[in-house]
C-alpha atoms as an extended CHARMM CRD file, in Angstrom:
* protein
*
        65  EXT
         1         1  UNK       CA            205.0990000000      188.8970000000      129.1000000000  PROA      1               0.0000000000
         2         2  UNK       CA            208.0960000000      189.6050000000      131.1340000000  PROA      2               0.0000000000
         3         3  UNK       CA            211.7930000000      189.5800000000      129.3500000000  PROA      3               0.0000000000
         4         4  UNK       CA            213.5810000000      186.0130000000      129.8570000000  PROA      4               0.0000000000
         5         5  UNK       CA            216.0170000000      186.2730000000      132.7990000000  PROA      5               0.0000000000
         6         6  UNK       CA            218.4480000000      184.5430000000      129.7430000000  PROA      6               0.0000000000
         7         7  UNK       CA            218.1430000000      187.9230000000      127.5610000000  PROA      7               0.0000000000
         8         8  UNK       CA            218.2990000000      190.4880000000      130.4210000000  PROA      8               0.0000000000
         9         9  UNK       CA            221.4630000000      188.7860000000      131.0560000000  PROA      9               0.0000000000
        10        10  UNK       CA            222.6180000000      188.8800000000      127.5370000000  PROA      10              0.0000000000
        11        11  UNK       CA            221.3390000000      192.9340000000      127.4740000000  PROA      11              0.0000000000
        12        12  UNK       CA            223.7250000000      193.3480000000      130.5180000000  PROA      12              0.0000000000
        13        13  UNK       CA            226.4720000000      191.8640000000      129.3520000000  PROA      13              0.0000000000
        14        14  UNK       CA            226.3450000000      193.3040000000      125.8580000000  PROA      14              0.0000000000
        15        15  UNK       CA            225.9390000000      196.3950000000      127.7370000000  PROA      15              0.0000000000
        16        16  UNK       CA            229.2880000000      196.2030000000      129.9050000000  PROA      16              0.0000000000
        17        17  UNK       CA            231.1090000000      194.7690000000      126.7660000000  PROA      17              0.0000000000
        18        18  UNK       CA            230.1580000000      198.0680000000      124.8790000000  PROA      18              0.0000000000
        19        19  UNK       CA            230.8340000000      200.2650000000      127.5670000000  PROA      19              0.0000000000
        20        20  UNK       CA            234.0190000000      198.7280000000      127.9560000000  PROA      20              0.0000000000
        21        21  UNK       CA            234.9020000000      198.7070000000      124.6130000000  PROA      21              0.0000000000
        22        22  UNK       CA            234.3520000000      201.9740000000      124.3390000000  PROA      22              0.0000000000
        23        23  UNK       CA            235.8650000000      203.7440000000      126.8870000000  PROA      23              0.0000000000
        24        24  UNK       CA            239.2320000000      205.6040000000      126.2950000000  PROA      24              0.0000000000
        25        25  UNK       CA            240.5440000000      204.3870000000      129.5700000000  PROA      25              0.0000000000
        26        26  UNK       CA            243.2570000000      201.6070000000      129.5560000000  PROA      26              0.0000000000
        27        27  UNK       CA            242.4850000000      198.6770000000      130.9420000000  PROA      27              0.0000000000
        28        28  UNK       CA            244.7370000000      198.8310000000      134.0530000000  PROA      28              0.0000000000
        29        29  UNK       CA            242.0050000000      201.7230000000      135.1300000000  PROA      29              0.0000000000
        30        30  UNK       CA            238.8390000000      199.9100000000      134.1650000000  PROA      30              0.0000000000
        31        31  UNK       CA            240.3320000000      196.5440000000      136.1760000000  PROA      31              0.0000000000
        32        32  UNK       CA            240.3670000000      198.0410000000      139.7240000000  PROA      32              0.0000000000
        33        33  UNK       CA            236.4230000000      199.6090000000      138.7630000000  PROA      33              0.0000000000
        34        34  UNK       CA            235.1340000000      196.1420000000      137.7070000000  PROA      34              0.0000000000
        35        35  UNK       CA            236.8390000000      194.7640000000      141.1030000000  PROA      35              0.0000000000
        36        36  UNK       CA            235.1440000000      197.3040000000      143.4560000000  PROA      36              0.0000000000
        37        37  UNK       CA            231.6180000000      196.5420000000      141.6020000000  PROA      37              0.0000000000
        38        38  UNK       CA            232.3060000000      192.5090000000      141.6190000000  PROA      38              0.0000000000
        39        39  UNK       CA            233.0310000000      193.7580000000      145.4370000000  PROA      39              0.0000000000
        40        40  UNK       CA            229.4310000000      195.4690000000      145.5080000000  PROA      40              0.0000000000
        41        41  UNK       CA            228.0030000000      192.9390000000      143.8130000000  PROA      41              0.0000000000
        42        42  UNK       CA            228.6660000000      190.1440000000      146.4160000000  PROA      42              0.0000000000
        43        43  UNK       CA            227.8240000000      192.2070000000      149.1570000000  PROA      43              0.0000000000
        44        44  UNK       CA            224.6660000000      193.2970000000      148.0950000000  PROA      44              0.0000000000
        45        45  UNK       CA            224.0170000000      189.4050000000      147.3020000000  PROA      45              0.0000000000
        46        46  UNK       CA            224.8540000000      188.2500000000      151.1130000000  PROA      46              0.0000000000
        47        47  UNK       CA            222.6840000000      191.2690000000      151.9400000000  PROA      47              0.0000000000
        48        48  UNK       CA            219.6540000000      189.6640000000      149.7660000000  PROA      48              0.0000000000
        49        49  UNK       CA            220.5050000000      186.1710000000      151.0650000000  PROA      49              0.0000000000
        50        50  UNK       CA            220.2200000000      187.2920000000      155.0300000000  PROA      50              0.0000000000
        51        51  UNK       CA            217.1660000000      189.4740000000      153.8560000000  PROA      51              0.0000000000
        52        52  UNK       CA            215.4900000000      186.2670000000      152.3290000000  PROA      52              0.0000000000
        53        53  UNK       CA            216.4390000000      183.8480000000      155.1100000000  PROA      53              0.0000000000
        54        54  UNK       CA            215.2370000000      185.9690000000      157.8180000000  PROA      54              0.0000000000
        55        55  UNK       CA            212.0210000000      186.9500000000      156.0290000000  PROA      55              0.0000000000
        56        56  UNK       CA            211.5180000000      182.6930000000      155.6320000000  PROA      56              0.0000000000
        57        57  UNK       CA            212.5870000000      182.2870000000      159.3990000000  PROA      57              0.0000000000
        58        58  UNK       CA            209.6380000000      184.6520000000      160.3310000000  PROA      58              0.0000000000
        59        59  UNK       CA            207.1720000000      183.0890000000      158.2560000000  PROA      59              0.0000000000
        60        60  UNK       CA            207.9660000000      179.8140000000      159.6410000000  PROA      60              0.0000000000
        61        61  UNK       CA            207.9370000000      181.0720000000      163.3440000000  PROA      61              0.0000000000
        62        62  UNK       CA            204.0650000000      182.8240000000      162.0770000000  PROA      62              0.0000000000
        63        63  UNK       CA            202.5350000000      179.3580000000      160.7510000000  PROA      63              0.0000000000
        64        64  UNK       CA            203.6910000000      177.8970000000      164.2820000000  PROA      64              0.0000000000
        65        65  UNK       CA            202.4220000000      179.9370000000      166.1650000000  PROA      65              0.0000000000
């Protein structure tokens, strides 16, 4: 069986929490890197989105034709 989306969610953010936490850096230094990976994050999804629509767009155009 496959891990519940739920507790590969909690991994991650137990993950980021620890790395966090544990970093010497202050926090005015991590800020702008969790920005610029939020940043990633939603362009990456809007890639996945576009991906997904066009991929449903051709299937649709297939079973008409």
């Amino acid at each position: 069986m496959d891990k519940p989306m739920q507790l590969i969610i909690a991994d991650l953010k137990l993950g980021l929490s620890n790395t966090v936490n544990n970093t010497p850096l202050p926090m005015c230094c991590i800020t702008p890197v969790i920005k610029e990976l939020y940043e990633q994050c939603l362009l990456i999804e809007k890639e996945q989105f576009r991906q997904a629509k066009e991929e449903y767009e051709n299937s649709i155009n297939k079973d008409d034709n």
